[in-house]
GUDRENPA-218255 format. One record per residue (C-alpha): x, y, z. Coordinates in pm, whole numbers, plus 32768, in hexadecimal, padded with zeros to 4 digits. Last residue first. Layout:
// residues N
XYZ...
***
This chain:
// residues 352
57982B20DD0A56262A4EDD23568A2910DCCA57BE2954DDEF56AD299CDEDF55CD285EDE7256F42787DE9D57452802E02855C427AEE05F55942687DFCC56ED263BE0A5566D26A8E1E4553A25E2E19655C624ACE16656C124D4E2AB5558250DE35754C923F0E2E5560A2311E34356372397E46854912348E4DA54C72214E46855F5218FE4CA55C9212FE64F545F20A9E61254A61FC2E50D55D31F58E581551C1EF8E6D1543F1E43E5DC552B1D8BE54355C51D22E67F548E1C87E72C54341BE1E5E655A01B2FE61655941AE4E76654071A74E73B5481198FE62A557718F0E6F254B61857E7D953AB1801E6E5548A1746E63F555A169BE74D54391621E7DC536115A4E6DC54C314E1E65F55251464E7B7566B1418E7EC567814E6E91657B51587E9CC58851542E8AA579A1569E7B5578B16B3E84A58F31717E81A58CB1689E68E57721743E67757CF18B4E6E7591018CDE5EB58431853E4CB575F194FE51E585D1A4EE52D58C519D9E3DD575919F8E36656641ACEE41E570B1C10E3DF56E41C9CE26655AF1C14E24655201C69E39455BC1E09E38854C71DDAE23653931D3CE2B653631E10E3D9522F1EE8E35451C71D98E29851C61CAEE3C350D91DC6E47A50001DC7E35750031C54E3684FA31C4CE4D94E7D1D5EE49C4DD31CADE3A04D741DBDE26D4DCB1CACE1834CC51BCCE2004BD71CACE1B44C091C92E0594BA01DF0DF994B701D7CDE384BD81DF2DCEA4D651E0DDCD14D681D2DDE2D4CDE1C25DD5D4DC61C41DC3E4ED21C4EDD384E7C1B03DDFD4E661A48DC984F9A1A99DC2A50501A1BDD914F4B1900DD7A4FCA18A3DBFF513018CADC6650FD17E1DD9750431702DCE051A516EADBFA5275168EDD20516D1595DDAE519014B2DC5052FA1440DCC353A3142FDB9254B2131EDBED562212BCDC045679141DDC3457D31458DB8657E415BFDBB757CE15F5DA5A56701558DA3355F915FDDB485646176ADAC655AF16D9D929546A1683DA0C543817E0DACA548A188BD96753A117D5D8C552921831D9E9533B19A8D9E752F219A9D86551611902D864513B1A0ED9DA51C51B44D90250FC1AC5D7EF4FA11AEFD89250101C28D93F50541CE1D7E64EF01C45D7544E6D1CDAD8934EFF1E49D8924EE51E47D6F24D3D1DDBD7284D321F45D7FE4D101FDAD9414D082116D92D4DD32177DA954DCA211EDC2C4DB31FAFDC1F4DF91F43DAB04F262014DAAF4FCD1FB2DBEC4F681E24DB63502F1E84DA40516D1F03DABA513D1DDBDBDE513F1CEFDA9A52901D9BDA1C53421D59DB7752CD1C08DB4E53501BC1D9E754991C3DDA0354EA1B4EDB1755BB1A76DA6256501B6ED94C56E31C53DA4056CF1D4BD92258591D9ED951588B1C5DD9E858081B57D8E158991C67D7E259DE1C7CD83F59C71AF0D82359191AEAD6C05A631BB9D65E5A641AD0D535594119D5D4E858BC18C3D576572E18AED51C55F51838D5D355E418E1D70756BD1A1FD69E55AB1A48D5AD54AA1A3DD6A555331B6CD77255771C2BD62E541C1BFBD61A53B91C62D77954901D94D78854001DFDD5F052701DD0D68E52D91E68D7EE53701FC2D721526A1FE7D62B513C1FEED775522C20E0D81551ED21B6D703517522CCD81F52A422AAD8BB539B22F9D7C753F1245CD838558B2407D81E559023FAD96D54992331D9A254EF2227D8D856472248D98D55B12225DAE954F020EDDA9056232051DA22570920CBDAF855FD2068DC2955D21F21DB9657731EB6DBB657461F37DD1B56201E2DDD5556F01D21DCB758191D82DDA057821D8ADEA556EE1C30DE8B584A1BA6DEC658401C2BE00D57AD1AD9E0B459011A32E0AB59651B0BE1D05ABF1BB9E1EF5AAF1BA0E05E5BEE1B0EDFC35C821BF9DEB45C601B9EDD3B5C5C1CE7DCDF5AF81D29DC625A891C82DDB35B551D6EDE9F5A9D1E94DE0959F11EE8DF4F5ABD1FD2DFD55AE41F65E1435B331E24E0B55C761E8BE02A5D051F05E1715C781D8AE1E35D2F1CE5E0E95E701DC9E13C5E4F1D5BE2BC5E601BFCE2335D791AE7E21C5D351987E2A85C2719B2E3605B59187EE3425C291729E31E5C0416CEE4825B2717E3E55A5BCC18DBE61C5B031984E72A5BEE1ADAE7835C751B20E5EB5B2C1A66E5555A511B9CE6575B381CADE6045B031C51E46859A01C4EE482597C1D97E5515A8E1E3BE4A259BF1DC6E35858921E13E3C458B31F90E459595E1FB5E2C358111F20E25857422029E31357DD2147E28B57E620B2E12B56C52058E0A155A82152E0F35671228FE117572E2225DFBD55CE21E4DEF455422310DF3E569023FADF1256912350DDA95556238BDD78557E250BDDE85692252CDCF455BE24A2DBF754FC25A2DC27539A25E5DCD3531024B6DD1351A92447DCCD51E62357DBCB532F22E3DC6352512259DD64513F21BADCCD52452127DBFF531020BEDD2551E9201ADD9D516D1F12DCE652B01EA8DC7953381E8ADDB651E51DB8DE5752291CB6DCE353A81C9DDD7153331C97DEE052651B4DDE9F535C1AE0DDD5543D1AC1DF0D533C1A1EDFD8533218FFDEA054C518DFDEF854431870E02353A7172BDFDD54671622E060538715EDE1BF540514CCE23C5358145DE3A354571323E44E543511B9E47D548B1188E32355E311FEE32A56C21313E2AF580D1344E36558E8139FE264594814D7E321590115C0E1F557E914EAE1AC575D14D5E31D5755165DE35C56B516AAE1D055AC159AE20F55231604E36E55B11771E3CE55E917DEE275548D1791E1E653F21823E30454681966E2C7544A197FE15D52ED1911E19752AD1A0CE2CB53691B17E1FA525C1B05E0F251541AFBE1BA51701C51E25D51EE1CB7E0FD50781C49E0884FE41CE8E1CE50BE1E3EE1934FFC1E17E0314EBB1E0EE0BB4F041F64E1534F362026DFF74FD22141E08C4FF722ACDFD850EE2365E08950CC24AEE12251B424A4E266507E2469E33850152310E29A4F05234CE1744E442211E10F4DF92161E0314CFF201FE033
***
């Protein structure tokens, strides 16, 4: 179901529920198995929940998806770029004074050890490409998604849109070559195409264009190798990080993830349209960028008071939930209006 919120945009509601979800696995993920590993507490009597990263996907396929519908329908590049800035940026520089304020006045052992520089650096998001610590671990996704944006924006830039189709099919094999073959400047590649998750942002390309354009046998045959590539992908990532086994549940994640879209390409899913995961979705990204060191922060003073893993959990995840959507609230209007102030400041200067 779309529909049109009262600044104009298109909204495809079931996919606030799948970012509603999203968050929630990423979420819980760091405050069972993510909290006790990087304490090297992890024991049997307790929940683990080591799934996250499949959250982050999640997003990855929901980013593809729609910034294609959106740069389809925008004006410029100029007023992409504008689009993309209001939505990121505002609110993540609010979470990194808030995240770095809170690890400042509620230490936590070997969390916050960074410099005011690190943090200058943070604010502009390109800490990753220079080796700088993130304030919160969780920001490495940032940098994927701003690595997409170039490459989206250029193709539209340079009017390539509607070969799209061209583009995914030479992304994805370059992608599988740099699976199977070592070769010279194959690491400028692997970050220049961000090789790993290539695949996902491609599939939510396809699944925009199966949903709301001809859909054709090139969308699916393009999906069905984007999930065969990630899947090798998925297994060459644990491989290198030493993982003593293939745990089958990673890849049935990928298949439901793939499997979730293609229904919600054809099918309206009332479960998708659940009120509590819409809700989870229209605070998902102040969560993301919040929940994690100041969630850290919250458990190890509860724990304290309450070594109770139900407890502590919960506890903190209302704080946290709380937060993100007081963020929510506080930024959005700003935000939209700082967007449109600069739409409108751009179209003058088109015009002259």
């Amino acid at each position: 179901m779309v529909k049109i919120d009262k600044y104009g945009y298109n909204r495809f509601i079931e996919l606030d529920a799948l970012r509603g979800i999203a968050v929630l696995l990423v979420l819980v993920s760091h405050y069972t198995w993510a909290y006790d590993y990087h304490f090297s507490i992890l024991g049997e009597h307790y929940f683990h929940f080591p799934y996250g990263e499949f959250g982050v996907q999640v997003f990855f396929v929901i980013s593809g998806f729609v910034i294609f519908m959106t740069i389809e329908n925008t004006k410029s590049i100029k007023h992409f770029i504008v689009s993309r800035f209001s939505r990121l940026y505002p609110t993540y520089w609010l979470a990194i004074i808030i995240t770095a304020t809170t690890i400042v006045l509620f230490p936590v052992p070997t969390l916050g050890n960074y410099t005011f520089s690190d943090i200058l650096i943070n604010f502009t998001m390109l800490q990753g490409f220079i080796k700088i610590p993130h304030i919160d671990q969780v920001y490495w996704s940032l940098k994927i998604e701003l690595i997409f944006y170039v490459i989206i924006g250029s193709i539209y830039y340079f009017k390539q849109l509607n070969k799209i189709e061209n583009y995914v099919v030479l992304w994805l094999l370059i992608v599988s070559i740099s699976l199977v073959f070592d070769f010279k400047f194959e690491k400028y590649i692997h970050v220049l195409l961000i090789t790993d998750y290539a695949p996902l942002f491609i599939a939510g390309i396809m699944f925009y264009k199966i949903k709301y354009k001809k859909s054709t046998f090139i969308h699916h045959l393009i999906i069905f190798f984007s999930l065969i590539i990630y899947l090798f992908s998925l297994k060459m990532q644990i491989l290198f990080r030493n993982q003593e086994e293939i745990n089958i549940i990673q890849f049935i994640f990928v298949f439901i993830i793939y499997g979730i879209f293609y229904l919600l390409s054809f099918f309206q899913i009332k479960f998708f349209k659940n009120k509590v995961l819409i809700f989870f979705g229209y605070i998902s990204y102040p969560l993301y960028l919040l929940h994690n060191i100041i969630g850290y922060s919250i458990i190890y003073r509860l724990k304290e008071v309450y070594d109770n893993q139900f407890f502590y959990v919960i506890v903190t995840s209302l704080i946290t939930v709380t937060l993100a959507f007081l963020i929510t609230k506080i930024m959005e209007t700003p935000t939209k209006i700082f967007k449109y102030k600069l739409y409108t400041l751009i179209d003058k200067k088109d015009i002259r």
